[in-house]
C-alpha positions as CSV (number, residue, x, y, z in Angstrom):
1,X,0.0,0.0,0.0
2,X,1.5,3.6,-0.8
3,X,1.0,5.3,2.3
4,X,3.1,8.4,1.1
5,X,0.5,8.9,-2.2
6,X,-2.6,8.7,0.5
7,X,-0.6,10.4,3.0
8,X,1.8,13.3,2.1
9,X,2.1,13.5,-1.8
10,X,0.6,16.8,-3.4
11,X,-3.1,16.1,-3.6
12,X,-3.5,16.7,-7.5
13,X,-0.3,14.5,-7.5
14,X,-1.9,11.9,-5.4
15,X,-5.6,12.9,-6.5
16,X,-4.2,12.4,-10.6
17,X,-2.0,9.8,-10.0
18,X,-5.3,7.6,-9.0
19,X,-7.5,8.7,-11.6
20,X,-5.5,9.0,-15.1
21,X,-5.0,4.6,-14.7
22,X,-8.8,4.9,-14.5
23,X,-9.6,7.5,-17.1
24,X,-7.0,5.6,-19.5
25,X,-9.5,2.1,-18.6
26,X,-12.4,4.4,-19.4
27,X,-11.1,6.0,-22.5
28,X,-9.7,2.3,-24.0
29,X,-13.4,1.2,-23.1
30,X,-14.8,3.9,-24.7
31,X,-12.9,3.2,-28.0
32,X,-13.7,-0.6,-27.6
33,X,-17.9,0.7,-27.6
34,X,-17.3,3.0,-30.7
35,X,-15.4,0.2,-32.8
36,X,-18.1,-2.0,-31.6
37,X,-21.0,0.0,-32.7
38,X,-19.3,1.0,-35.7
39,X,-19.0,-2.9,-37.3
40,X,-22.3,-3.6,-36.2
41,X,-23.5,-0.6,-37.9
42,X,-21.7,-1.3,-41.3
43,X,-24.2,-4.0,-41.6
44,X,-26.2,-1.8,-42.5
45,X,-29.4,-3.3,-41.2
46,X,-31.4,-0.4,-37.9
47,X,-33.3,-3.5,-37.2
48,X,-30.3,-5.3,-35.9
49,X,-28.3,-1.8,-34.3
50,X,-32.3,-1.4,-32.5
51,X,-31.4,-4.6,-31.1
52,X,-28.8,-4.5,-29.6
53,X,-29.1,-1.2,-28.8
54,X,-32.1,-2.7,-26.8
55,X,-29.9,-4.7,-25.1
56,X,-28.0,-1.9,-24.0
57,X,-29.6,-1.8,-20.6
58,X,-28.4,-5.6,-19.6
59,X,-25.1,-3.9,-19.3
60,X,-25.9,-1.3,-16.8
61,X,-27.6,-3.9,-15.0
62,X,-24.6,-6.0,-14.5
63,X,-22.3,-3.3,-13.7
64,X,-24.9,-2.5,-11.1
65,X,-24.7,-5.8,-9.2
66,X,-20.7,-6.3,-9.6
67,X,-21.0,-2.5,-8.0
68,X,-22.8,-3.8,-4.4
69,X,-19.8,-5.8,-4.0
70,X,-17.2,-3.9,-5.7
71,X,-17.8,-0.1,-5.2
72,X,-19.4,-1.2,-1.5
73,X,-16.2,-3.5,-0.6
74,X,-13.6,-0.9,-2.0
75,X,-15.4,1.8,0.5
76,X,-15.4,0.0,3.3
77,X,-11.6,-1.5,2.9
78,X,-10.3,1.7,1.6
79,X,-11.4,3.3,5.5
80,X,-10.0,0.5,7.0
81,X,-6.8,0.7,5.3
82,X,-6.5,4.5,6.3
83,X,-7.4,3.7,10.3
84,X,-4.4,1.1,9.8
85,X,-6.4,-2.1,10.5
86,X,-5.3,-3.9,7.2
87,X,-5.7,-7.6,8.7
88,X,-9.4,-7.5,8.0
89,X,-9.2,-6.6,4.4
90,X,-7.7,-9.7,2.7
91,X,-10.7,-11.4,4.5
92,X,-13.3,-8.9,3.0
93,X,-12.0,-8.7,-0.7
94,X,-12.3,-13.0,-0.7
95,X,-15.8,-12.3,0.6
96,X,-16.9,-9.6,-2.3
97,X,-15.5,-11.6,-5.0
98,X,-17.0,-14.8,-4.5
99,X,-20.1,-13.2,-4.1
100,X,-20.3,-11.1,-7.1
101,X,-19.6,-15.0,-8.7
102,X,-22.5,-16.7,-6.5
103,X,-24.7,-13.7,-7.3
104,X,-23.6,-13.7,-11.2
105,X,-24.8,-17.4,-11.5
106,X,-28.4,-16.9,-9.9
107,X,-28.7,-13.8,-12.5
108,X,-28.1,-16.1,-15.0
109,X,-30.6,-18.6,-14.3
110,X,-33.4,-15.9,-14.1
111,X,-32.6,-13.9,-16.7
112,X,-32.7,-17.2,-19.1
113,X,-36.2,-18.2,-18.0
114,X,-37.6,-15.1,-18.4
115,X,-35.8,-13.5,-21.5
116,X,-39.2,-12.9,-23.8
117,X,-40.7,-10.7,-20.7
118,X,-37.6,-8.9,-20.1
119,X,-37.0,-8.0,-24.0
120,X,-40.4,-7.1,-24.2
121,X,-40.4,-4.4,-21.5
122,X,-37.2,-3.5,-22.5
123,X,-38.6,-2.0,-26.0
124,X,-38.5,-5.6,-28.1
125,X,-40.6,-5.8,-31.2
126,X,-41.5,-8.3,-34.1
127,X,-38.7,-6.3,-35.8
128,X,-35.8,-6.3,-33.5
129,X,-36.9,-9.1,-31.0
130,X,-34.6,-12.0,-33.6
131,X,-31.6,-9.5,-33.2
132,X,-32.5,-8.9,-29.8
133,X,-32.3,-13.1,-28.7
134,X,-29.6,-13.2,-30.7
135,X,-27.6,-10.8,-28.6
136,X,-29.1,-11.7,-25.3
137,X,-28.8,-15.2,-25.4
138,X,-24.9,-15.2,-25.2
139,X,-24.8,-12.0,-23.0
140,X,-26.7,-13.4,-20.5
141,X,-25.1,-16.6,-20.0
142,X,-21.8,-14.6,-20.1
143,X,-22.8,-12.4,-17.2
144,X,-21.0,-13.9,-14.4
145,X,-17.6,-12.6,-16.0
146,X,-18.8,-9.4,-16.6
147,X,-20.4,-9.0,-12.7
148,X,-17.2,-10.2,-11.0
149,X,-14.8,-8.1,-13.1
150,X,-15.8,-5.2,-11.4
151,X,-14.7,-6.5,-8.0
152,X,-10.9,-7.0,-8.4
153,X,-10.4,-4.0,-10.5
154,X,-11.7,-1.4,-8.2
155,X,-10.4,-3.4,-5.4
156,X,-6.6,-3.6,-6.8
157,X,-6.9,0.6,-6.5
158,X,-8.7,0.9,-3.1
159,X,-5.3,-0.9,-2.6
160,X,-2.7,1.2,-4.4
161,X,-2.4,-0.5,-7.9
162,X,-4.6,1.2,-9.9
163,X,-1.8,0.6,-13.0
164,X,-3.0,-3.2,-12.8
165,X,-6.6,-2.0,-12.7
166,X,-5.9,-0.4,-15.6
167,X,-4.3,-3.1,-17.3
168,X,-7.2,-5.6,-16.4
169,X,-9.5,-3.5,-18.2
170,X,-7.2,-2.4,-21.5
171,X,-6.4,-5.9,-21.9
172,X,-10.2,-7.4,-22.0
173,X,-11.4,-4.1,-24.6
174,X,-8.5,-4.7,-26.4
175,X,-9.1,-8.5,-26.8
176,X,-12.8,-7.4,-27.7
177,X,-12.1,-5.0,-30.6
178,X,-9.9,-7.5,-32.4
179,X,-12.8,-10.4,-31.9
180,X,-15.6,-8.4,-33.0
181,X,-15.2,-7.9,-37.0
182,X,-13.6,-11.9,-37.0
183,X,-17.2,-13.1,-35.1
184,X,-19.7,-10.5,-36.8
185,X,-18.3,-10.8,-40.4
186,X,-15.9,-13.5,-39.7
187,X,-18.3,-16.0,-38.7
188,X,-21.8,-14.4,-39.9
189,X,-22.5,-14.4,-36.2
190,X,-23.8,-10.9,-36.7
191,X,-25.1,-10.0,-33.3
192,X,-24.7,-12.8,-31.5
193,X,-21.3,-12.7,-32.6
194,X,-20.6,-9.1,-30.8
195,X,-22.1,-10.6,-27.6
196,X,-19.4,-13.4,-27.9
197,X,-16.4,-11.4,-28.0
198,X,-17.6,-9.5,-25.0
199,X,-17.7,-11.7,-22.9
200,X,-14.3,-13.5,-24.4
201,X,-12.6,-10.1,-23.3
202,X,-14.2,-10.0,-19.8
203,X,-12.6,-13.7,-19.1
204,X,-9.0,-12.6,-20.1
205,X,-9.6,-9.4,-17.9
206,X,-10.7,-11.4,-15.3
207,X,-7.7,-14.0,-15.9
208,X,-5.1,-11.4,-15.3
209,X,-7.1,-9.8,-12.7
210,X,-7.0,-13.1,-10.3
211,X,-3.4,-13.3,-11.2
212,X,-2.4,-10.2,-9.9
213,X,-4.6,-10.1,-6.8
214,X,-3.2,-14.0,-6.1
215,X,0.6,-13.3,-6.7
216,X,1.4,-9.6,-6.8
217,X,-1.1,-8.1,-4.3
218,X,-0.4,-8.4,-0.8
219,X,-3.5,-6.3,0.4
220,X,-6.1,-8.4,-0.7
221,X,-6.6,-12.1,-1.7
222,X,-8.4,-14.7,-4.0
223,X,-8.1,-17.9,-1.8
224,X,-11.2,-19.2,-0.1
225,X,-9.8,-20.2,3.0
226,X,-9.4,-16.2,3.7
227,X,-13.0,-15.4,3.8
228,X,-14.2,-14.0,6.5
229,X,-17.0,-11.5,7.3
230,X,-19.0,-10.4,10.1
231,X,-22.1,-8.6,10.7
232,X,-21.6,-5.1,10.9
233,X,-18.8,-5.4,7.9
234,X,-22.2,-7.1,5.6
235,X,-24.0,-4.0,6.7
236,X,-21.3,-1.3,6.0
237,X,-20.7,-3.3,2.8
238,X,-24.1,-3.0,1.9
239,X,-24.8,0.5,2.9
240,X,-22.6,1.6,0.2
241,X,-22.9,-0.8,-2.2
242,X,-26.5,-1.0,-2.5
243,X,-26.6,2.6,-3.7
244,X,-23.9,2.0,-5.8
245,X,-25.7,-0.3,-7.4
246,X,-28.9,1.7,-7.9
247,X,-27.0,4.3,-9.9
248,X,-26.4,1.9,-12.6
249,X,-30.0,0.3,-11.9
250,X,-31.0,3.9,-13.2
251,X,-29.2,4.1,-15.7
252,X,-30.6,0.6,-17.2
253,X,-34.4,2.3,-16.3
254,X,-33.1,5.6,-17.7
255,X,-32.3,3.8,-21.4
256,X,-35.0,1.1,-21.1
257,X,-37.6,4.7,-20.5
258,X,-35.8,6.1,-23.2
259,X,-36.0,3.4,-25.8
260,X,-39.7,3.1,-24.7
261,X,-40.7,6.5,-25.2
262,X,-39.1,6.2,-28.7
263,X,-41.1,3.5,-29.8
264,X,-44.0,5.5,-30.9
265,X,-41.3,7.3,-33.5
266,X,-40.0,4.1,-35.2
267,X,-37.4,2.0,-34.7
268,X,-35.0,4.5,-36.7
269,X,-34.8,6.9,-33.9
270,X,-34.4,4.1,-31.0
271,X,-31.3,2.7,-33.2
272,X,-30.0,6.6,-33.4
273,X,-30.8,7.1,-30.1
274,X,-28.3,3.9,-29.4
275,X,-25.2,5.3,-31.2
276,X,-26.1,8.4,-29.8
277,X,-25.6,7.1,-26.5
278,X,-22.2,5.7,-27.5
279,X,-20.6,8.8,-28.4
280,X,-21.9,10.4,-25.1
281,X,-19.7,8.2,-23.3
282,X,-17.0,9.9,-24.9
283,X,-17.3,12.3,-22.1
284,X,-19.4,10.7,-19.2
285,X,-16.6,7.5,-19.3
286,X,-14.2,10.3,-18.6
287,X,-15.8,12.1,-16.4
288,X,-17.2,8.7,-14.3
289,X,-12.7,7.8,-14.3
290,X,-11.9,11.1,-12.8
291,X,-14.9,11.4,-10.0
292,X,-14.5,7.4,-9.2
293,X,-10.7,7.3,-9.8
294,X,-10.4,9.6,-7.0
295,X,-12.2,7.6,-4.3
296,X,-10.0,5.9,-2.7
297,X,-7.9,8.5,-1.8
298,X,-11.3,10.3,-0.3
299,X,-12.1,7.0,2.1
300,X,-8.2,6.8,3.2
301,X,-8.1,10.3,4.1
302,X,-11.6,10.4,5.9
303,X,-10.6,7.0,7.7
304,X,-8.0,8.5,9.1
305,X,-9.9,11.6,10.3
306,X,-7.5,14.3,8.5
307,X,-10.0,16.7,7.9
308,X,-8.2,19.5,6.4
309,X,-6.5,17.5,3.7
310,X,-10.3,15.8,3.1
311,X,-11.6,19.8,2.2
312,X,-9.0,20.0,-0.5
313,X,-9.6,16.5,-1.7
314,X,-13.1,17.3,-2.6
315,X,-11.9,21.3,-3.9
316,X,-9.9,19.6,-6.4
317,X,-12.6,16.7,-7.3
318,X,-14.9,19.1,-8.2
319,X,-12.7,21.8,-9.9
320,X,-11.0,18.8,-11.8
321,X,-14.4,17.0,-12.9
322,X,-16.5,20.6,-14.1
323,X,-13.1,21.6,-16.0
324,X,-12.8,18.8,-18.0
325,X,-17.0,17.8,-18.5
326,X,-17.2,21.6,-20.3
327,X,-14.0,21.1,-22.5
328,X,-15.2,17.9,-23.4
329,X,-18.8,18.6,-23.7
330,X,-18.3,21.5,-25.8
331,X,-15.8,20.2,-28.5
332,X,-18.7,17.1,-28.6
333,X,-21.4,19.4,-29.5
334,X,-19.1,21.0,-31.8
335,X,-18.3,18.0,-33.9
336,X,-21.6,16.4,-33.2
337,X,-22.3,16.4,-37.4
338,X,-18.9,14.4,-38.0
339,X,-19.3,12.6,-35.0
340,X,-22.7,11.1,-36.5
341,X,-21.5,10.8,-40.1
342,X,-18.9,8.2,-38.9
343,X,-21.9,5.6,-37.9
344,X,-24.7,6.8,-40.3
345,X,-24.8,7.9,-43.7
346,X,-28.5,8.9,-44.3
347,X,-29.1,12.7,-43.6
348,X,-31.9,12.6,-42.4
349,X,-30.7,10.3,-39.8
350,X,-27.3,12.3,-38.7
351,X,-29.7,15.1,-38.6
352,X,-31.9,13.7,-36.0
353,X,-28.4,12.2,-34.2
354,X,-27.1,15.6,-34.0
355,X,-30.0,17.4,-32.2
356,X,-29.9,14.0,-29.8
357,X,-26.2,14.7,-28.8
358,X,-26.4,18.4,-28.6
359,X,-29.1,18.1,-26.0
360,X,-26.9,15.5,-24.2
361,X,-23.9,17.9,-23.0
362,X,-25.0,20.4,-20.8
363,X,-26.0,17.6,-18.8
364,X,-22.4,16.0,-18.5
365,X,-21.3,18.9,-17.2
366,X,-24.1,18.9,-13.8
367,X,-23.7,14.9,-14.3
368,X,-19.8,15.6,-12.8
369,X,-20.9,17.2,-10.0
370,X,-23.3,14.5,-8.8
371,X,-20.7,12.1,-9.2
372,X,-18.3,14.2,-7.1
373,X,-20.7,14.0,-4.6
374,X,-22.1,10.2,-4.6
375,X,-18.4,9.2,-4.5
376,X,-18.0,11.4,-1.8
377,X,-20.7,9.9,0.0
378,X,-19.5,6.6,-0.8
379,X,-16.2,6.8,0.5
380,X,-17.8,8.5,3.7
381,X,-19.7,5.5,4.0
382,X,-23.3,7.6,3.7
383,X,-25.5,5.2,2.0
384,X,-28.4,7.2,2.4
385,X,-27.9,10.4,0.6
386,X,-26.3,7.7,-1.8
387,X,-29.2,6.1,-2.2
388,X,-30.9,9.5,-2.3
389,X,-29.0,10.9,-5.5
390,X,-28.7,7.6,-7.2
391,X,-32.4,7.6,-7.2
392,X,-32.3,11.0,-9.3
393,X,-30.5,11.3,-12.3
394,X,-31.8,8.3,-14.6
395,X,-34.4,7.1,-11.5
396,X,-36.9,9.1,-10.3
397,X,-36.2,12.5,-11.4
398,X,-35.9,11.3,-15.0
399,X,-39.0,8.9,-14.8
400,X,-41.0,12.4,-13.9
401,X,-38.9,14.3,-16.4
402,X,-39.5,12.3,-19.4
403,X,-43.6,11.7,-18.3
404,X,-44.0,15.3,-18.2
405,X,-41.7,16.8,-21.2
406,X,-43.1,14.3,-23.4
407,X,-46.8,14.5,-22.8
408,X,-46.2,17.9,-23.6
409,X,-44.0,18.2,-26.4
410,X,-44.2,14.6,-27.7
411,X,-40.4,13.6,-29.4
412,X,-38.4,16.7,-28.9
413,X,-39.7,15.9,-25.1
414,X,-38.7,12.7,-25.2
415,X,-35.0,13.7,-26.4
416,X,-34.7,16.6,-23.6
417,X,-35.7,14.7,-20.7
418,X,-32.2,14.1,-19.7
419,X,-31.1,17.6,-19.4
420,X,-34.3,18.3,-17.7
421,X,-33.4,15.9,-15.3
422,X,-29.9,16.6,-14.7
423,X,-30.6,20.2,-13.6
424,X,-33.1,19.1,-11.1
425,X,-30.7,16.4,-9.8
426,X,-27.7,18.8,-9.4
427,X,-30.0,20.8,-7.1
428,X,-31.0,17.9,-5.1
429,X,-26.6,17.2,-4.9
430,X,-26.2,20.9,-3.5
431,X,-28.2,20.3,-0.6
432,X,-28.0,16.8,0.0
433,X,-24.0,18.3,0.4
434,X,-24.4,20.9,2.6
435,X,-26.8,18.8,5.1
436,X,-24.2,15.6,5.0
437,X,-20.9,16.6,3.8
438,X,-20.3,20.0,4.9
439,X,-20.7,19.3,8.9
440,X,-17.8,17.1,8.6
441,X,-15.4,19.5,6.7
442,X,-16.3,21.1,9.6
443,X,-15.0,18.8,12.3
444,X,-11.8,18.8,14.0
């Protein structure tokens, strides 16, 4: 563990140092999505990018249940580690990842039964539910890999090697982008041959991942015989981990409304709608490796009740995270036409795109500052105003957002919801901050 990085180095050093392995996972994912859409939208066919774009969601639902035990086990040890009580955290880290695996499995099993009813509700029709299967099918029984990935790569930062994090996740994308074209065109697998090469990269993450943890991480550990957990560690676990989990729960709601609300405006605008969402994570992948990369060095310096270094923690967080959102946002909107043209090539079609995306970035920019805040939380170990804000951006808030703009404006409604949403949900941040967060900057 670098106790000098958590400790005494400069905090943009320390704070930077943390987050660029992170950002640099984010960004290689990011390419990984882009070359992904982009073969399975040289096929030409919107019934087959509407399908998998439907499938989207299943995504954020897995990244939502590898968070309970990943984000919530990386809070909890990352406190521990800065009180000095570092025994207990080899036992916790056995515990999180062979429940992420247990939990994985039983996913699988229900999601198989009931795959017709979820694809339904998640915006399937006779036109996209063959592409739809086709994709789900192999996703779904792939799951597992892509649920426990989470856990050892935010646990190998919490413990000071967020290089090996990063190299977890650049080698499974990478592994991923050179499948895809040899399983899509390759093979004919078409969709079902994206899903493949997924979840082939998630295993060679994974692979290296258990490697590291077994042999070059002394914090943490991978044998059974280590687990160990009681009570109180299952409910601090949980406290954060559960709201962690609902922010990507959103999310999946947030696209599922999305595609929903679409529906009634063809399947061409729910397939636009899907690369549109791609190129957003140009910025929000960024912006989601700063805030997050950045959280373990919040829980050490809170666990070990240095207060004054924790106030210019969070100063930097947010001045770092709003900086970079509006660069980013506003070169986006900028070269939203080009941006488009490199996935579509009707007009009328990069038209529609580019009025999508434009509407997208001012949201990035109040989007940072929640995540500033529900990592903050998180690495206080404050699951309820967690749980609070996680409910807002693509939960609740939107749910109201999208009822209401597009009752009354119908599509261009539908397509503004988000930024809607994200301005009432940086409100709700602001004070959810100064009622939880700022009494303990206060402290001595």
């Amino acid at each position: 563990m670098e106790n000098e990085l958590f400790e005494k180095a400069p905090i943009p050093t320390a704070y930077l140092k943390l987050a660029i392995p992170v950002v640099l996972s984010m960004v290689v994912q990011l390419v990984y999505n882009m070359v992904d859409t982009y073969f399975i939208a040289l096929t030409g066919n919107t019934s087959l990018i509407a399908g998998v774009s439907i499938c989207t969601p299943l995504f954020t639902l897995f990244l939502a249940f590898g968070d309970m035990f990943a984000l919530g086990g990386s809070s909890v040890i990352s406190r521990l580690l800065g009180a000095g009580k570092k025994d207990d955290c080899k036992r916790l880290s056995v515990f999180c990842m062979y429940s992420s695996i247990a939990f994985g499995i039983v996913m699988t099993a229900v999601l198989m039964i009931f795959k017709t009813p979820v694809l339904t509700f998640l915006g399937a029709d006779e036109m996209t539910m063959p592409y739809a299967l086709q994709y789900y099918n192999y996703i779904v029984l792939g799951c597992t890999f892509i649920i426990y990935s989470l856990v050892p790569s935010n646990l190998m930062r919490t413990a000071g090697h967020p290089n090996a994090s990063m190299t977890a996740s650049v080698l499974g994308a990478v592994i991923n982008m050179v499948l895809d074209p040899v399983f899509i065109f390759g093979l004919g697998m078409g969709a079902a041959g994206a899903a493949i090469a997924t979840i082939l990269g998630y295993i060679c993450s994974n692979i290296f991942a258990v490697w590291f943890v077994a042999v070059k991480c002394d914090g943490l550990s991978v044998n059974p015989k280590d687990i160990g957990i009681r009570r109180n560690e299952l409910g601090m676990i949980f406290a954060v981990g559960l709201p962690a989990s609902v922010t990507n729960l959103m999310q999946t709601i947030g696209i599922t409304l999305t595609n929903r609300s679409l529906v009634n405006y063809g399947s061409d605008s729910i397939a636009v709608m899907g690369i549109v969402l791609k190129i957003v994570n140009i910025v929000m992948l960024v912006i989601v490796g700063l805030a997050f990369g950045g959280q373990p060095l919040t829980g050490y310096v809170y666990g070990s009740d240095n207060r004054e270094r924790l106030k210019n923690v969070l100063k930097f967080a947010y001045k770092i995270v709003f900086g970079v959102s509006a660069v980013m946002a506003l070169i986006v909107a900028l070269l939203a036409n080009p941006l488009l043209h490199a996935f579509l090539k009707d007009t009328e079609l990069i038209d529609m795109g580019v009025l999508m995306l434009r509407l997208q970035m001012p949201g990035m920019v109040l989007m940072g500052a929640g995540l500033v805040t529900i990592c903050t939380f998180q690495s206080m170990g404050k699951g309820l105003p967690a749980f609070i804000l996680s409910l807002c951006r693509q939960g609740v808030v939107y749910a109201f957002t999208i009822a209401v703009l597009s009752s009354l404006f119908g599509y261009y409604g539908v397509i503004s919801s988000q930024l809607g949403a994200d301005i009432i949900s940086v409100i709700i941040a602001f004070i959810l901050f100064r009622i939880y967060i700022s009494p303990e900057l206060k402290k001595d």
